[in-house]
MARNUPA-19126 format. One record per residue (C-alpha): residue in one letter; x, y negated, z negated. Coordinates in steps of 0.5 Angstrom, whole numbers, padded with zeros to 4 digits, always signed. Each point is the difference from the previous one (the first is absolute). Last residue first. Layout:
BEGIN
AXYZ;...
This chain:
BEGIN
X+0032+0060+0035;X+0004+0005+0002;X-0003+0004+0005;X+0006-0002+0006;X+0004+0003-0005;X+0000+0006+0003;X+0001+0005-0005;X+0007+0002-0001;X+0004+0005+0003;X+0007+0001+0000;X+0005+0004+0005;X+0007+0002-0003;X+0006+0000+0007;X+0006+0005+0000;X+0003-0002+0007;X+0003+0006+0004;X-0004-0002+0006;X-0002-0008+0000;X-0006-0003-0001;X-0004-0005+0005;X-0007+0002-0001;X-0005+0003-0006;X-0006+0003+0003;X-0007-0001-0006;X-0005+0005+0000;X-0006-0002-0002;X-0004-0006-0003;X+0007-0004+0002;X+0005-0006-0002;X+0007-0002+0002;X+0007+0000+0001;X+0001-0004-0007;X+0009+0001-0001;X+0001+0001-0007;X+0006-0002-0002;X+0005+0005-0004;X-0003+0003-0008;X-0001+0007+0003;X+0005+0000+0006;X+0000-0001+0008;X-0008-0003+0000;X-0006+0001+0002;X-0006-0004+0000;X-0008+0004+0000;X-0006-0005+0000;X-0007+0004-0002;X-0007-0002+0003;X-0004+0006-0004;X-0004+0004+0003;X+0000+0006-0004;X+0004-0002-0007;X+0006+0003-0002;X+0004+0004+0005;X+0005-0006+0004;X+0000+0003+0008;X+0008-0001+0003;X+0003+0001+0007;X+0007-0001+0000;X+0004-0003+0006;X+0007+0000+0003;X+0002+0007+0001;X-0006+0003+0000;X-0004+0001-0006;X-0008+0002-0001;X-0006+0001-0006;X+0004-0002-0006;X-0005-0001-0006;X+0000-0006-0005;X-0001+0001-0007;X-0006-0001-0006;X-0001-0006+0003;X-0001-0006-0005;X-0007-0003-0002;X-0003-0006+0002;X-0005-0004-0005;X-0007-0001+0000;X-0002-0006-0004;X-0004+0002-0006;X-0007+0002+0000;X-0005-0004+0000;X-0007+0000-0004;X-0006+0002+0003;X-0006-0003+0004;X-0007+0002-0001;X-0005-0001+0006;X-0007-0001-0004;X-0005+0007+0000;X-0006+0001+0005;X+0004+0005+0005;X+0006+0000-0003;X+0007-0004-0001;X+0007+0001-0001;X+0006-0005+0001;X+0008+0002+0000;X+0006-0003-0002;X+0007-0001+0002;X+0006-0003-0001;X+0005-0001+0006;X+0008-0001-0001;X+0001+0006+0005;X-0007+0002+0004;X+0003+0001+0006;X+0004+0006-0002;X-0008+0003-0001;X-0004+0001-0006;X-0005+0007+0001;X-0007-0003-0003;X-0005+0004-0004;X-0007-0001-0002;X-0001+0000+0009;X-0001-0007+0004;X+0006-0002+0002;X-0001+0000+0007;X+0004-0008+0000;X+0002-0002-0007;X-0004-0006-0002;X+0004-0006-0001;X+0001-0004-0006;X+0002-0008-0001;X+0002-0001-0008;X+0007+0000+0001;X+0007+0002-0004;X+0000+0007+0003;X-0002+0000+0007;X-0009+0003+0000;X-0003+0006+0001;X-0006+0003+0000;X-0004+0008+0001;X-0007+0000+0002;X-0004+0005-0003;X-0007+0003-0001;X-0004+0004-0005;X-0005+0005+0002;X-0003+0001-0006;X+0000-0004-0007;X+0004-0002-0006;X+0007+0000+0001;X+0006-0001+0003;X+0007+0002+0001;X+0005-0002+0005;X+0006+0005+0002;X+0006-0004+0003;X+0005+0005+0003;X+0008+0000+0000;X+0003+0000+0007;X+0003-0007-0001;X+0000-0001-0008;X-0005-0003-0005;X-0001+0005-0003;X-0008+0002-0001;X-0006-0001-0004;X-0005-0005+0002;X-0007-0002-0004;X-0008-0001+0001;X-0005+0000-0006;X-0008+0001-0001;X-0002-0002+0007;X-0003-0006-0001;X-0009-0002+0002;X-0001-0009+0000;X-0004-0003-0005;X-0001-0007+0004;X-0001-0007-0004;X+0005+0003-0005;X+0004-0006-0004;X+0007-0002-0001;X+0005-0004-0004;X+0007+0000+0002;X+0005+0000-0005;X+0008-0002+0000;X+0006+0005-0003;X+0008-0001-0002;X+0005+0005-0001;X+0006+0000-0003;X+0008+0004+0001;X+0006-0005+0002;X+0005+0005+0000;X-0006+0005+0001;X-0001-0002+0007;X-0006+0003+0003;X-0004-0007-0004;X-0007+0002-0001;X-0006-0004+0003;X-0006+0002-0002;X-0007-0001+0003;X-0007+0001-0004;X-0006+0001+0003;X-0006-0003-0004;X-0007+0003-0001;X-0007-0002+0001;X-0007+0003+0002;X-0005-0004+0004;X-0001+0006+0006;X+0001+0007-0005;X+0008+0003+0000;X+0004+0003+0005;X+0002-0007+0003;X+0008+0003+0003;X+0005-0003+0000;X+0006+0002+0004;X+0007-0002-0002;X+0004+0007+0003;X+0000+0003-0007;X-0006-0001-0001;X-0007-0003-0003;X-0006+0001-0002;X-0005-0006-0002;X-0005+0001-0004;X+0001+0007-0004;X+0007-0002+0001;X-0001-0005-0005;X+0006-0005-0002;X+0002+0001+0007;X+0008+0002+0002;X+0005-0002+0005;X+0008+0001-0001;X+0004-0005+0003;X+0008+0002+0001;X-0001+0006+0006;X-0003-0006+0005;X-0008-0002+0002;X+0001-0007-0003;X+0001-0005+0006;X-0004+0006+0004;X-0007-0003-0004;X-0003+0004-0005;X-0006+0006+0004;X-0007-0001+0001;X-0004+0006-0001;X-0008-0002+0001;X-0005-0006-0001;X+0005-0004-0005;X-0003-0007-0003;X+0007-0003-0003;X-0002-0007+0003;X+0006-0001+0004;X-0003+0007+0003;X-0007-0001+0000;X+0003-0006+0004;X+0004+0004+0005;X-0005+0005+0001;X+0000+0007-0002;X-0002+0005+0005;X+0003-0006+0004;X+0006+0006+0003;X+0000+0007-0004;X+0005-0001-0004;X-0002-0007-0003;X+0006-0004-0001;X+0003-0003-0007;X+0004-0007+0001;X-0007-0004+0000;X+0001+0003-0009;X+0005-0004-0001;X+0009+0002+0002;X+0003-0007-0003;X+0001+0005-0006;X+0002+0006+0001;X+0004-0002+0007;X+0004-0006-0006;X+0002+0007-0003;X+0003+0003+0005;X+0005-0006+0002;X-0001-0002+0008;X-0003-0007-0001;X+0003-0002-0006;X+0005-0004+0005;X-0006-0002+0004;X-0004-0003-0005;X-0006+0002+0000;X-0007-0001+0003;X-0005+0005-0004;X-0002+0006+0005;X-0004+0004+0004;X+0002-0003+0007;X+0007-0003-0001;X+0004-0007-0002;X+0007-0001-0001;X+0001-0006-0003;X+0007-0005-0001;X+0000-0003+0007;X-0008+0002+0002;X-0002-0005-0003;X-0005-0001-0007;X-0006-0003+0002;X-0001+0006+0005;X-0004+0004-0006;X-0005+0003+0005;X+0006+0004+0004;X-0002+0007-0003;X-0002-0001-0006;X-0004-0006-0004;X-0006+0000+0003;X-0001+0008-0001;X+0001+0000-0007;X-0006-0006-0001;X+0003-0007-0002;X+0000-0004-0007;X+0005-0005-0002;X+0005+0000-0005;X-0001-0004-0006;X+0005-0003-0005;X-0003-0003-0007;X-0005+0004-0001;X+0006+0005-0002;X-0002+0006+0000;X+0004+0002+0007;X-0003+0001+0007;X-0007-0002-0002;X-0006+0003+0000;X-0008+0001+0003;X+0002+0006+0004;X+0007+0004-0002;X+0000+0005+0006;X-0004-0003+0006;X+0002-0007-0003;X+0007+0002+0002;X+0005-0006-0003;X+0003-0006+0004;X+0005-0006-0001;X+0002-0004+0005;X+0000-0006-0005;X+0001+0000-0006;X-0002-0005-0006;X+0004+0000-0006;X-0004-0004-0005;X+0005-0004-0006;X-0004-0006+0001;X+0002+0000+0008;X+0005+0006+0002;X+0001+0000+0008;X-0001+0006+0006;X+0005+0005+0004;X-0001+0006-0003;X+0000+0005+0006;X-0003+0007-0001;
């Protein structure tokens, strides 16, 4: 907020100075009957509403408070700029933007992207009124008219530094929606390995797998992967994944992620051919993988980088009577 005004008799007036009416009606911004904010709805101050401020030292985003923009990227200032108008109907409008700002809920809606990552846990003060997940859905399983408050924490994964901070949505069901019983991913996060998703709760379930880079917000979904069970690929390097299930009749549930999908050593190179300058090599390990081979003239001699192949790789240019090691790796072309 800005605090540019004046004192006259010991009265501080502040100009450019709001607090949210939608959430605190009929208040002040502090006690002090002498230092008063002005009243504006939540959705009149997101977005690029509150232009008084400039854009030199504001970041400005749909769903959210203005902030400074050197605060902008801290995980607590998401937490807590993020207002309910930053929350998204699962099924588009099935919530509209203004029950949505309201706290009005008709179906699952699910917590801003900004706030969808491993450090925020999400829960609901009553699951009987709103279900939640893993993966940040909310479900209004209670009666219309019925009231319950999400709860987001941020938990710092540094344990140097530790702590944890927490911000509150009020919410109140105007559509009672169907929820499956519970969705969750078990697997190693290891190319080859399998994903398993496991979900309950009614017949007929059906699956679409998700994956977004590590450090973003923004999923994808996993073409032809529709199954509960998902084989990770070489591609899939430095991706987390998830998957979403849904029923005839039930709300589409989402859940948590796993972690990054990381690259695992060849288990060894095998020699497919040899003439009297060139080697050719196949790196065992992962089926399909892109491996890039080097070669040097001893153990601990400069590699010489000769290329990368998902098959046989030919070597060239050797020299007869020459001992050469051959290395492989995963190619890092996936590294991301």
């Amino acid at each position: 907020m800005s605090l540019n005004g004046k004192t006259s008799n010991a009265i501080l007036t502040m100009n450019n100075v709001f607090y949210d009416q939608t959430i605190s009606p009929g208040t002040n911004l502090i006690a002090n009957q002498d230092v008063g904010g002005r009243p504006l709805y939540t959705q009149d101050m997101i977005g690029t509403k509150l232009n008084v401020f400039g854009d030199k030292l504001w970041t400005y985003q749909d769903g959210y408070y203005p902030v400074l923009s050197w605060l902008k990227d801290h995980p607590i200032t998401k937490m807590y700029t993020a207002t309910r108008g930053a929350f998204t109907s699962v099924i588009p409008d099935q919530t509209s933007s203004e029950d949505m700002f309201n706290g009005s809920i008709s179906g699952a809606i699910k917590i801003p992207e900004e706030l969808q990552k491993n450090a925020y846990s999400i829960e609901s003060t009553d699951p009987n009124i709103l279900k939640v997940t893993d993966g940040g859905t909310i479900i209004p399983v209670g009666e219309a008219g019925k009231k319950a408050t999400i709860k987001i924490t941020y938990t710092e994964p540094d344990e140097n530094i530790g702590g944890s901070a927490s911000n509150t949505y009020d919410f109140t069901v105007k559509q009672t929606a169907k929820a499956l019983s519970s969705v969750s991913v078990e697997g190693s996060t290891n190319p080859g390995q399998k994903l398993t998703a496991t979900a309950s709760g009614a017949a007929d379930i059906k699956y679409q797998w998700y994956r977004r880079k590590t450090g973003t917000t923004v999923r994808e979904s996993v073409s032809g992967a529709t199954s509960a069970t998902y084989i990770l690929q070489p591609s899939d390097v430095g991706y987390e994944f998830n998957v979403d299930v849904s029923a005839s009749g039930y709300a589409t549930m989402s859940s948590g992620y796993t972690d990054a999908v990381t690259s695992v050593k060849p288990t060894g190179i095998q020699k497919t051919a040899v003439t009297d300058d060139s080697i050719t090599v196949k790196a065992q390990g992962i089926d399909g993988a892109d491996y890039e081979y080097a070669y040097a003239s001893s153990l601990t001699g400069n590699k010489i980088i000769a290329g990368h192949s998902t098959d046989d790789f030919t070597i060239t240019g050797l020299y007869r009577n020459t001992t050469y090691y051959v290395f492989a790796r995963v190619c890092r072309r996936f590294r991301l």
